[in-house]
C-alpha positions as CSV (number, residue, x, y, z in Angstrom):
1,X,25.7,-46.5,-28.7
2,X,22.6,-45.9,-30.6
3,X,20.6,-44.8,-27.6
4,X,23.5,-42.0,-26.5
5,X,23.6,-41.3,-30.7
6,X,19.8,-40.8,-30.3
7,X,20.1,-38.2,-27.2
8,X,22.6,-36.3,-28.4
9,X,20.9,-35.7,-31.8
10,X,17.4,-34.9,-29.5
11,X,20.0,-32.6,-27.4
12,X,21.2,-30.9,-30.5
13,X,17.6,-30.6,-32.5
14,X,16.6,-28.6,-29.1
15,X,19.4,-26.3,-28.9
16,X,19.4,-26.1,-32.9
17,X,15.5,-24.6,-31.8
18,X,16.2,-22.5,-29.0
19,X,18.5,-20.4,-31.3
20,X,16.1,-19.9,-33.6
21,X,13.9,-19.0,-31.3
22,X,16.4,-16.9,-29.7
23,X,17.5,-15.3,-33.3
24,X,13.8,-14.3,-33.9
25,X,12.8,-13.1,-30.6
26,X,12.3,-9.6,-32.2
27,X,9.7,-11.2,-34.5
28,X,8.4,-13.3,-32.2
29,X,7.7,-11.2,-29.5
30,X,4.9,-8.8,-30.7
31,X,3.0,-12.1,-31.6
32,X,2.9,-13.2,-27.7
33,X,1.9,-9.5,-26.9
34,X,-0.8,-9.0,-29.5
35,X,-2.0,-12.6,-27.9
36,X,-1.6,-11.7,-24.3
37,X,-2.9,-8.3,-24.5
38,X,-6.9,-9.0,-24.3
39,X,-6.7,-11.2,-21.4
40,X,-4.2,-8.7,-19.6
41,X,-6.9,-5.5,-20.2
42,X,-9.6,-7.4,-19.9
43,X,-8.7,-8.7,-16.0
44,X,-10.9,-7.5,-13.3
45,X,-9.2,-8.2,-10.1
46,X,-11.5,-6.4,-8.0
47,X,-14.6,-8.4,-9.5
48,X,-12.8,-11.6,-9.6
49,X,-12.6,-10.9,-5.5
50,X,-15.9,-11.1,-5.2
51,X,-18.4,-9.3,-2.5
52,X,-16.6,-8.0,0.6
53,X,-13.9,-5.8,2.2
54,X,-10.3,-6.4,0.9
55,X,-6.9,-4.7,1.4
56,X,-4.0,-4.4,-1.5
57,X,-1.0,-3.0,-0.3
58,X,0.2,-1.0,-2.6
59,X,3.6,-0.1,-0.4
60,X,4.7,-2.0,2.6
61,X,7.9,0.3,3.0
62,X,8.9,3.4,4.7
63,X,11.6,6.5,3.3
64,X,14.4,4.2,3.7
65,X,14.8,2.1,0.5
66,X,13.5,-1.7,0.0
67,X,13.3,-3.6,-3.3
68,X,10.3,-5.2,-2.1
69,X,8.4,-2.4,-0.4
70,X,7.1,0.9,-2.1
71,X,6.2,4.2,-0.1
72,X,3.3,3.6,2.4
73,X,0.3,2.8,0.6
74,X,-3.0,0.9,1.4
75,X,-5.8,0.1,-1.4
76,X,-9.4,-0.8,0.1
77,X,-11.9,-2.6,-1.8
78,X,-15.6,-2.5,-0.9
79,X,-18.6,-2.8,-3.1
80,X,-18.1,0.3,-5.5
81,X,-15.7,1.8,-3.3
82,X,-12.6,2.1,-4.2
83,X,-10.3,3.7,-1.7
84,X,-6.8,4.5,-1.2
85,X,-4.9,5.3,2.4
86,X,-1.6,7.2,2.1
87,X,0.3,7.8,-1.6
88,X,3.8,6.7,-1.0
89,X,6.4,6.9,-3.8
90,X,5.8,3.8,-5.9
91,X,2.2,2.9,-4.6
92,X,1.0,3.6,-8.1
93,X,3.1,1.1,-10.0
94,X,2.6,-1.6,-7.6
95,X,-1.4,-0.8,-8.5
96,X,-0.6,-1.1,-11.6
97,X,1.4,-4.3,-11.6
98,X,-1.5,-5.9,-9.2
99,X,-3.7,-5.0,-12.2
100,X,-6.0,-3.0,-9.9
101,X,-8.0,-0.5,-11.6
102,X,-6.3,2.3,-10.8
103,X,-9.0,4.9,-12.9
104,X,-11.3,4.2,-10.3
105,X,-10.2,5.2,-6.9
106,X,-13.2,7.5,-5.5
107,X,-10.7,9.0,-2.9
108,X,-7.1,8.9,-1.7
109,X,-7.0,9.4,2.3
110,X,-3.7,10.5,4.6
111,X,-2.9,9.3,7.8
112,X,-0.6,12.6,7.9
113,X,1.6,14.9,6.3
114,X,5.2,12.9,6.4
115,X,6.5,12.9,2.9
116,X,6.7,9.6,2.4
117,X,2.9,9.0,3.1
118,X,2.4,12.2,0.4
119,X,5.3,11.9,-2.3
120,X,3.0,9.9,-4.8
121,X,0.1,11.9,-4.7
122,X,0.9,14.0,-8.3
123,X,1.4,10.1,-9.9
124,X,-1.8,8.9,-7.9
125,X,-3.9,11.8,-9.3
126,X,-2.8,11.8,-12.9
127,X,-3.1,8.4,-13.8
128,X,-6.3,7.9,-12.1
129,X,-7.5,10.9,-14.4
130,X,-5.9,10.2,-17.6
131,X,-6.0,6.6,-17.6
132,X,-9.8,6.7,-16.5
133,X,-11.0,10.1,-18.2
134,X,-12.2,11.1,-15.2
135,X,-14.6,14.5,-15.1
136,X,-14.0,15.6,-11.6
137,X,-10.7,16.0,-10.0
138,X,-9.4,13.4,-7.0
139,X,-11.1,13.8,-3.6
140,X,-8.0,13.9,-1.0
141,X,-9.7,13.3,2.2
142,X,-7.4,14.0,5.2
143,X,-7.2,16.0,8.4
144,X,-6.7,20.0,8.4
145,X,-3.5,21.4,6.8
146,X,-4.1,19.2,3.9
147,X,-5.5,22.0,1.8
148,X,-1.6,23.8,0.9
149,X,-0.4,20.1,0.4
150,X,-2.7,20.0,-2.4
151,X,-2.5,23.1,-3.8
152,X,1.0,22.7,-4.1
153,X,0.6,19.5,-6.3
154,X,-1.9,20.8,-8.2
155,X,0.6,23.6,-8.9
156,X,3.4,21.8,-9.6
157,X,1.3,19.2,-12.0
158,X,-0.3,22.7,-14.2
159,X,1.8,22.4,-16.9
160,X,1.8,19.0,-17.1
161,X,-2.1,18.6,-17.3
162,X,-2.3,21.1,-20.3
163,X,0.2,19.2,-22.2
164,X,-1.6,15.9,-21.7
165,X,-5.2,17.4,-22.8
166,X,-3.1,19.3,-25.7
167,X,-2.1,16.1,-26.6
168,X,-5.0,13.4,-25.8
169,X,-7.9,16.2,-25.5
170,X,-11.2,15.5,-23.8
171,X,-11.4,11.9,-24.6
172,X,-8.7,11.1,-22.5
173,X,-7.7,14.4,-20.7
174,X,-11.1,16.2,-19.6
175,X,-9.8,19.4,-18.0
176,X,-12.9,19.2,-15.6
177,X,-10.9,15.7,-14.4
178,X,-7.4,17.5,-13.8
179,X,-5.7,17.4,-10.1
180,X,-6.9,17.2,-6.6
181,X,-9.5,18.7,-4.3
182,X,-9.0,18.8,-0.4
183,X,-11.4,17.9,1.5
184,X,-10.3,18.7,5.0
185,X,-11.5,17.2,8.7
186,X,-10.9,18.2,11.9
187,X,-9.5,15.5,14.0
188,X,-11.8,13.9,16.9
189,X,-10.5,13.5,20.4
190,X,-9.6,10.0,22.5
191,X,-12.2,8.0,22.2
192,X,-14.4,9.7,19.6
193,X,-14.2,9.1,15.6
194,X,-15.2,10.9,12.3
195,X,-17.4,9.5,9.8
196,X,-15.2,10.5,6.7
197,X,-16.9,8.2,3.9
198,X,-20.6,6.7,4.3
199,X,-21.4,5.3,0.8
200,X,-22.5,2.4,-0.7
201,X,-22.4,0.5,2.5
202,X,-19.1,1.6,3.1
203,X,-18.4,3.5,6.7
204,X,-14.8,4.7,7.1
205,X,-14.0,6.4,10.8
206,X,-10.9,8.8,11.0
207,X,-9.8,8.7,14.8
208,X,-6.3,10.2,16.3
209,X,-3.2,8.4,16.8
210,X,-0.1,9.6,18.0
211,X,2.8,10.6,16.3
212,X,4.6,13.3,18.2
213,X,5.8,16.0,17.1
214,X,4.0,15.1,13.8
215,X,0.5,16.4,14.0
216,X,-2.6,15.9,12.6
217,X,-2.3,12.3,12.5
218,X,-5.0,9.6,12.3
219,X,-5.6,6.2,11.6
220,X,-9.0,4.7,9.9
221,X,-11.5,2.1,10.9
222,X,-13.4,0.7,7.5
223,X,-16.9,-1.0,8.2
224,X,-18.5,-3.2,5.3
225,X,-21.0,-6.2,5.1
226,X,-20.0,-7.4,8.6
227,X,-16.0,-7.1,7.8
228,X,-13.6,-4.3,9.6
229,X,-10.5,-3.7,8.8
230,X,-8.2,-0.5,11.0
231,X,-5.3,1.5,9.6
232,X,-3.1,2.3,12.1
233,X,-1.4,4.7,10.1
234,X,2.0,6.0,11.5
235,X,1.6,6.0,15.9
236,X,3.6,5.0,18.7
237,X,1.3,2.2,20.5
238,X,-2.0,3.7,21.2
239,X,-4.8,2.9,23.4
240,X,-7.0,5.2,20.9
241,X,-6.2,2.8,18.5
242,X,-7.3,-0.2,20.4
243,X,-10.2,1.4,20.9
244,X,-11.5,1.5,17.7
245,X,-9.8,-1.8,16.3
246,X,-12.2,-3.8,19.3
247,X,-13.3,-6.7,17.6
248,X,-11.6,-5.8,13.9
249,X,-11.4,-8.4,10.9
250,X,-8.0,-7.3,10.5
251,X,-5.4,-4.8,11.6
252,X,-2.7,-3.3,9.4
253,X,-0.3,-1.7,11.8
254,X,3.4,0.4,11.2
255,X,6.4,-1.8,13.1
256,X,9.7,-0.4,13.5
257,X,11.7,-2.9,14.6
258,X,14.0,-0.7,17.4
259,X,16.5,-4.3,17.7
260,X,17.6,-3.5,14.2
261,X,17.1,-0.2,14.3
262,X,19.3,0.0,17.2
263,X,21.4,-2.2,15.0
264,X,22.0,0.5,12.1
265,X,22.3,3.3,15.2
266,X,25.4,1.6,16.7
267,X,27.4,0.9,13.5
268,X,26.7,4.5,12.7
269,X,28.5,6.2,15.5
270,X,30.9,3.4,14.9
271,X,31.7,4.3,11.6
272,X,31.6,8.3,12.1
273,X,28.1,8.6,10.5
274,X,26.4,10.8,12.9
275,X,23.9,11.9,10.7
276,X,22.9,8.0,10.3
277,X,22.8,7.2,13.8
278,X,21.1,10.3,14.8
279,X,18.4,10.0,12.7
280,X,18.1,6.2,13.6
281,X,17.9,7.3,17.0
282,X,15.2,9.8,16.9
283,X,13.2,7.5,15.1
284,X,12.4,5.0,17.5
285,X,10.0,7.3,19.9
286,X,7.4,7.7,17.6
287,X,6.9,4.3,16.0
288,X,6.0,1.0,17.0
289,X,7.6,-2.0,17.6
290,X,5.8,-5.2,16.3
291,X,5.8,-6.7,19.7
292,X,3.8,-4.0,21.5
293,X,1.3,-4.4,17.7
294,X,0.7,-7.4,19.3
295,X,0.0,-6.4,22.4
296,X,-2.7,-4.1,21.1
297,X,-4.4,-6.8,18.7
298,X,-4.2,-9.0,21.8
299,X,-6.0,-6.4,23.6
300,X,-8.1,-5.5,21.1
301,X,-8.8,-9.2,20.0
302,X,-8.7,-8.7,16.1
303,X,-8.4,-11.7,13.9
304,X,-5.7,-11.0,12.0
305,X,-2.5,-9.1,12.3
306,X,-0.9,-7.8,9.2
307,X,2.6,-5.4,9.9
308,X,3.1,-2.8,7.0
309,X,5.3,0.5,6.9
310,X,8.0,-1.3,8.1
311,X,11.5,0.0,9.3
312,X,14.3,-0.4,8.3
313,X,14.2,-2.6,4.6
314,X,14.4,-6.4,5.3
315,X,17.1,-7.2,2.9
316,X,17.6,-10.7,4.0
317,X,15.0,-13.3,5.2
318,X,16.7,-13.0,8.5
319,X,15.5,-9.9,9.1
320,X,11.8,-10.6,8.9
321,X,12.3,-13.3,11.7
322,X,13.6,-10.5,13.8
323,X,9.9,-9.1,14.0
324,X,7.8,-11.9,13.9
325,X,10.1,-12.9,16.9
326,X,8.4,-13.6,19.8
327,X,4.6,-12.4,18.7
328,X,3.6,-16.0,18.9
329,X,3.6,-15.4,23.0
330,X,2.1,-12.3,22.5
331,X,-1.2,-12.6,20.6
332,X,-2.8,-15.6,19.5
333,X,-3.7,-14.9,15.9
334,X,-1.4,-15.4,12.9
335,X,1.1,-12.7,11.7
336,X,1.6,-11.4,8.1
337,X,5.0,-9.4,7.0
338,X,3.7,-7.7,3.9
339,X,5.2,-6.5,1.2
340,X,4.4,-4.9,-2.0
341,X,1.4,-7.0,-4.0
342,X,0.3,-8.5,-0.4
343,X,-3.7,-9.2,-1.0
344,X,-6.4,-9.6,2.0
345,X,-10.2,-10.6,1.0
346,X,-12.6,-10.4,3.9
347,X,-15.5,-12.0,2.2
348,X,-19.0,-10.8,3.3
349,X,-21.7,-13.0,5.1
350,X,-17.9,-14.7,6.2
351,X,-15.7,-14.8,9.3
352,X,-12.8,-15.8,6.6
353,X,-9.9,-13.6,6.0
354,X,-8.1,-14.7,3.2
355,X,-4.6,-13.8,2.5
356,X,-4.9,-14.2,-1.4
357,X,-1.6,-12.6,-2.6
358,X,2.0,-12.7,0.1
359,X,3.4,-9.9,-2.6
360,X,4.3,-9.6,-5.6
């Protein structure tokens, strides 16, 4: 009796606690924030990574919506380099939730011109300028025809920027920092690439890929301390691409799974939604399915496979085994399903490739 006497009043002294604890939350909770704050703004992810060539992804997703995936969007890490491939709605967040420094991209690069590879540039380019007072507008590196795109954010952001240097002035603000600058390429042919960014070490090679009736588009081999790593950007299966992911670190490569996609096409025309299965039709010749992204890191012998861009949203765990199905037969090194928050470190001087983050 006294031992059961002895719980209960242990039981009830904890729950007598907890609604304090509860009742005083709103006290309570600036407290935990003043104390949290300096180790949160102090963190250096990128430095904490170390020397070498790593991979954030930012979004894993595609226009279709996904809890767990963001817009197509790639951050690479190199030395001083700081570099970011495609800008898809949500991209930025997930930076900022990864507690990458988003101030200090150098440059955003596009595959191509789809809107969900562009829809995130205007977030992109105003918190990298008023969150690092940056003095010189955001490079967008991508092939030509990306001049109007950023005009037209740049337009479309004008009022905004005034507001915020109104408000914050030059401290924060600098007008010389405001919006975008193109800085167009023409795309190579088969077989031959474009040195986009030499710096620091730091090679990045634009080459094409193919994406019917969608064109420019490219994909991009990075080069650092011994590491590669190729963005396939958005491409049915390409032998260009194989070429120039020969002997890669690690390949990030679009997957459209056309089983499920087939899936969501079938129970459209069952259900009267032509517009559904139409467009899930349509969709399946220019993509690629994650078997034949094995096939080409098979042929193209790269140490690590890494699916992003991926269609449609996995909702259910059930899902993802649908594309990992099978790959095991089909190339012999292992097989990562990102999603947002997904972290690679290639360290330099290292044949390692680290998966340091599975998402957020």
């Amino acid at each position: 009796m006294n031992v059961n006497k002895n719980v209960s009043l242990t039981l009830g002294a904890i729950a007598v606690a907890a609604l304090i604890l509860f009742s005083q939350r709103a006290q309570i909770a600036p407290v935990l924030m003043e104390r949290a704050m300096p180790r949160m703004m102090a963190a250096d992810t990128v430095a904490e990574l170390g020397d070498g060539l790593h991979v954030a992804v930012c979004g894993a997703g595609s226009p279709m919506a996904d809890p767990q995936r963001s817009g197509p969007c790639l951050l690479v890490m190199a030395g001083d380099n700081l570099l970011m491939v495609d800008a898809g709605s949500g991209g930025a967040k997930t930076i900022g939730m990864m507690r990458l420094p988003i101030g200090e991209i150098d440059a955003v690069l596009l595959t191509h011109f789809h809107s969900d590879h562009i829809d995130g540039l205007g977030e992109v380019a105003t918190l990298r300028w008023a969150s690092g007072a940056n003095t010189s507008p955001l490079p967008v590196i991508a092939p030509e025809g990306v001049e109007p795109v950023v005009q037209g954010f740049n337009l479309a952001y004008s009022h905004d920027v005034q507001y915020r240097n109104d408000h914050h002035g030059d401290t924060v603000a600098p007008l010389s920092g405001k919006g975008m600058l193109a800085q167009p390429f023409a795309v190579p042919a088969d077989g031959v690439g474009e040195i986009v960014w030499d710096r620091d070490g730091l090679r990045v090679t634009a080459f094409r890929v193919e994406h019917a009736p969608v064109e420019p588009a490219v994909g991009y081999r990075f080069d650092y301390a011994g590491r590669s790593v190729v963005i396939s950007g958005d491409t049915v299966q390409s032998p260009n691409l194989e070429h120039f992911a020969k002997g890669a670190d690690l390949l990030l490569h679009e997957a459209l799974s056309r089983k499920l996609v087939g899936i969501i096409e079938k129970v459209g025309k069952q259900t009267g939604n032509a517009i559904a299965a139409k467009v899930m039709y349509d969709i399946q010749d220019y993509h690629t399915d994650p078997r034949e992204a094995a096939e080409s890191a098979q042929r193209a012998g790269v140490g690590h496979l890494a699916l992003y861009h991926l269609v449609p949203p996995l909702r259910i765990p059930a899902m993802e085994a649908v594309f990992v199905d099978g790959l095991d037969e089909i190339y012999s090194g292992p097989v990562t399903v990102t999603r947002d928050g997904t972290l690679f470190s290639l360290p330099a001087g290292s044949d390692e490739i680290r998966l340091v983050s599975e998402g957020l």
